[in-house]
C-alpha positions in Angstrom: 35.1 -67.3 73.7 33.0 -69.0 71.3 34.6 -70.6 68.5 33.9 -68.4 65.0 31.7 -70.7 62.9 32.9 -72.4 59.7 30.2 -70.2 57.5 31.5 -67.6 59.2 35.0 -67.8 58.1 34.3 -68.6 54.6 31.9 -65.0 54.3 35.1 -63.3 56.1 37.2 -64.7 53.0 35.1 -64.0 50.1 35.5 -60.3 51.9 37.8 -57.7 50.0 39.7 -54.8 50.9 37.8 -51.3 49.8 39.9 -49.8 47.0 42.3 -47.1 47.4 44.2 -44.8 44.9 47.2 -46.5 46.1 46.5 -50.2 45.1 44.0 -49.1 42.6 45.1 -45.6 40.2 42.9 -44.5 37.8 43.6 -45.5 34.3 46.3 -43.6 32.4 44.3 -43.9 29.4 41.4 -42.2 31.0 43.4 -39.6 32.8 45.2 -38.6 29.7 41.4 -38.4 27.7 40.5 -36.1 30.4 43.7 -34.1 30.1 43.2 -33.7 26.5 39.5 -32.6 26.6 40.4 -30.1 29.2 43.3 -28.6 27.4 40.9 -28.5 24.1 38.4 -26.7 25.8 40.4 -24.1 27.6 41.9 -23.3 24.0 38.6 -22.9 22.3 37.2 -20.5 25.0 40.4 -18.4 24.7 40.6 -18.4 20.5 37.0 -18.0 20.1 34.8 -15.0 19.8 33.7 -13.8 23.0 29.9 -13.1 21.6 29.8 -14.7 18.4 28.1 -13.4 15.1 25.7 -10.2 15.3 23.6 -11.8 12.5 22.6 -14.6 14.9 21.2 -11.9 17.8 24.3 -12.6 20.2 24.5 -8.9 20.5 21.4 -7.4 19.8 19.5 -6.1 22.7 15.9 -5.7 23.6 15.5 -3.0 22.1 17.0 -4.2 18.5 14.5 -7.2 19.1 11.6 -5.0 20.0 9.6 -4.1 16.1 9.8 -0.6 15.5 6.7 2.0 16.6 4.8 2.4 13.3 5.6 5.8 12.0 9.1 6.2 13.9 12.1 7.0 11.4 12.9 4.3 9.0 10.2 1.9 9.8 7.8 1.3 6.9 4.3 1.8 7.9 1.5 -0.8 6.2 -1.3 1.6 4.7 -3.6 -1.4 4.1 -2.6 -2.8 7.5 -4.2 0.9 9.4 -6.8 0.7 7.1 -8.0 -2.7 8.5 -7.5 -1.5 11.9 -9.2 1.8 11.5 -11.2 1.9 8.5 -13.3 -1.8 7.8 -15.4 -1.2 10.6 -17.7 1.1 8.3 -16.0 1.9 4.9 -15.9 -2.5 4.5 -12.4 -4.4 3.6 -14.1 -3.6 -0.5 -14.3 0.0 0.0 -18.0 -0.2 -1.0 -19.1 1.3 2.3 -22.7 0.6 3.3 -25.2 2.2 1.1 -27.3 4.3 2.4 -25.3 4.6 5.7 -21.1 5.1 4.9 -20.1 6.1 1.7 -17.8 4.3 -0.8 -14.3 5.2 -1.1 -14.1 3.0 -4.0 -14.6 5.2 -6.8 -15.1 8.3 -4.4 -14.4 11.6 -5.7 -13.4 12.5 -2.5 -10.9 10.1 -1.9 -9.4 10.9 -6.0 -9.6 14.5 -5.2 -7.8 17.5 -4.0 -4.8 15.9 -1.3 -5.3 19.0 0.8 -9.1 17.6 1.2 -8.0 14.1 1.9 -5.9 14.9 4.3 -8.1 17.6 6.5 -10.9 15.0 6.1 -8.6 12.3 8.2 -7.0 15.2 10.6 -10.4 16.6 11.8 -13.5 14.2 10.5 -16.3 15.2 9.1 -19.7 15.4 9.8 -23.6 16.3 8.2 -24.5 16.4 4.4 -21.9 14.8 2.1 -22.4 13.2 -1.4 -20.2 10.8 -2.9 -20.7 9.3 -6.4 -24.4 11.3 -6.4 -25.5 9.5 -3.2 -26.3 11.6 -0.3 -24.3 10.6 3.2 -25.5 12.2 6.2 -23.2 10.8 9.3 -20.1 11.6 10.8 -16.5 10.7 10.3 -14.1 10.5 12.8 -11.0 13.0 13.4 -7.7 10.4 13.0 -5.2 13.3 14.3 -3.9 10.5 16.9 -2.2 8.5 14.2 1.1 9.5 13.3 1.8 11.3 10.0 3.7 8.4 8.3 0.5 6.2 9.6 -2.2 9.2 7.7 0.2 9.1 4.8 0.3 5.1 4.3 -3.6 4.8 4.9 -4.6 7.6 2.7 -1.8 6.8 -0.1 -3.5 2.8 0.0 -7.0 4.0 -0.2 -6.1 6.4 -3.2 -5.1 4.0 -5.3 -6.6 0.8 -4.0 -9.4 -1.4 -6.3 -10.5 1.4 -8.5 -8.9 4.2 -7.6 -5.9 5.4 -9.7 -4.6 8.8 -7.7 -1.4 9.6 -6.3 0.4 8.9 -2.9 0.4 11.7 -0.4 3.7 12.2 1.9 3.7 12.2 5.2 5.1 15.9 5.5 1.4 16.6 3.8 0.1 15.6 6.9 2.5 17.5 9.1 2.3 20.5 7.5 -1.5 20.6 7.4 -1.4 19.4 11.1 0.7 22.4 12.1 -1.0 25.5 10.3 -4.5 24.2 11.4 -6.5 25.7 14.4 -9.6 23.6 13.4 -10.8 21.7 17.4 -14.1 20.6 15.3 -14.8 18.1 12.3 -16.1 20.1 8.9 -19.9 20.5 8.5 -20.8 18.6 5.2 -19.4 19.3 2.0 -19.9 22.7 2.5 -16.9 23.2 4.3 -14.7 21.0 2.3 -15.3 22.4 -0.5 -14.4 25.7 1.0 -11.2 24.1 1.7 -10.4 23.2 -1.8 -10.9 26.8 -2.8 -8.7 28.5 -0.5 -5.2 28.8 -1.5 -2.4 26.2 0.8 
């Protein structure tokens, strides 16, 4: 056999063994660290609160997170917020209308009228001849029965006393009521018909 080279001998000396646990134990220190974090964290879990505090959302659901339906029970419903969404497109964000074309409900002696008037004009519409502040309107005014009667109640309660105007709130069970003991399918026919409105007795 070949005799092993000098080099050879040397590279197999600068060789060492691979560690083992037996020669080589990991460090007390750093076996009792890890003994101490374990025990710490085991002791947390079990003293802690399994879900922590409601006020943070750790037990609300999807539903509590979910914003209440405008006009279900106990959520406040944002009359000047329906009246952007519904209203602007014609009566304008002033309430001045368009002369000639929508009327004002700024000043409107509709609008600071009779609350059996105000709310049969947003339940059913109204259409043909109407004159507000001595300026004749002839258009037509959508029927808002698909809002909720909270939502009727907030818009018509912000328009009623919003820039100018200085009347009352209406409730919601206005709206209801009125909803209920109505069998009007078409929107009134000018003033006429409002006005027969005011006169008959609730």
């Amino acid at each position: 056999m070949p005799k092993e080279s000098e080099s050879g001998r040397r590279a197999q000396a600068r060789e060492q063994e691979d560690p083992s646990e037996r020669n080589r134990p990991i460090p007390l220190t750093v076996a009792i660290i890890t003994l101490v974090v374990v025990i710490f964290g085991v002791t947390y879990i079990l003293l802690s609160e399994p879900f922590g505090r409601a006020d943070l959302g750790d037990r609300r659901t999807v539903a509590d997170l979910r914003a209440p339906a405008a006009g279900a029970a106990g959520a406040a419903v944002d009359g000047k917020q329906v009246f952007t969404a519904n209203c602007v497109p014609c009566h304008q964000a002033t309430g001045k209308g368009l002369p000639g074309v929508f009327p004002p409900l700024d000043g409107s002696e509709w609008v600071g009228g009779d609350e059996r008037t105000v709310v049969n004009i947003l339940l059913h519409g109204v259409s043909g001849e109407l004159t507000v502040m001595g300026n004749p309107y002839k258009g037509a005014m959508p029927s808002f029965q698909q809002l909720s009667d909270a939502e009727l109640a907030a818009v018509a309660s912000y328009v009623r006393s919003g820039w100018s105007n200085k009347a009352g709130a209406i409730k919601a069970e206005l709206f209801a009521s009125e909803r209920k003991s109505s069998t009007r399918t078409a929107p009134f026919n000018g003033e006429a018909e409002l006005k027969a409105l005011m006169d008959k007795v609730p």
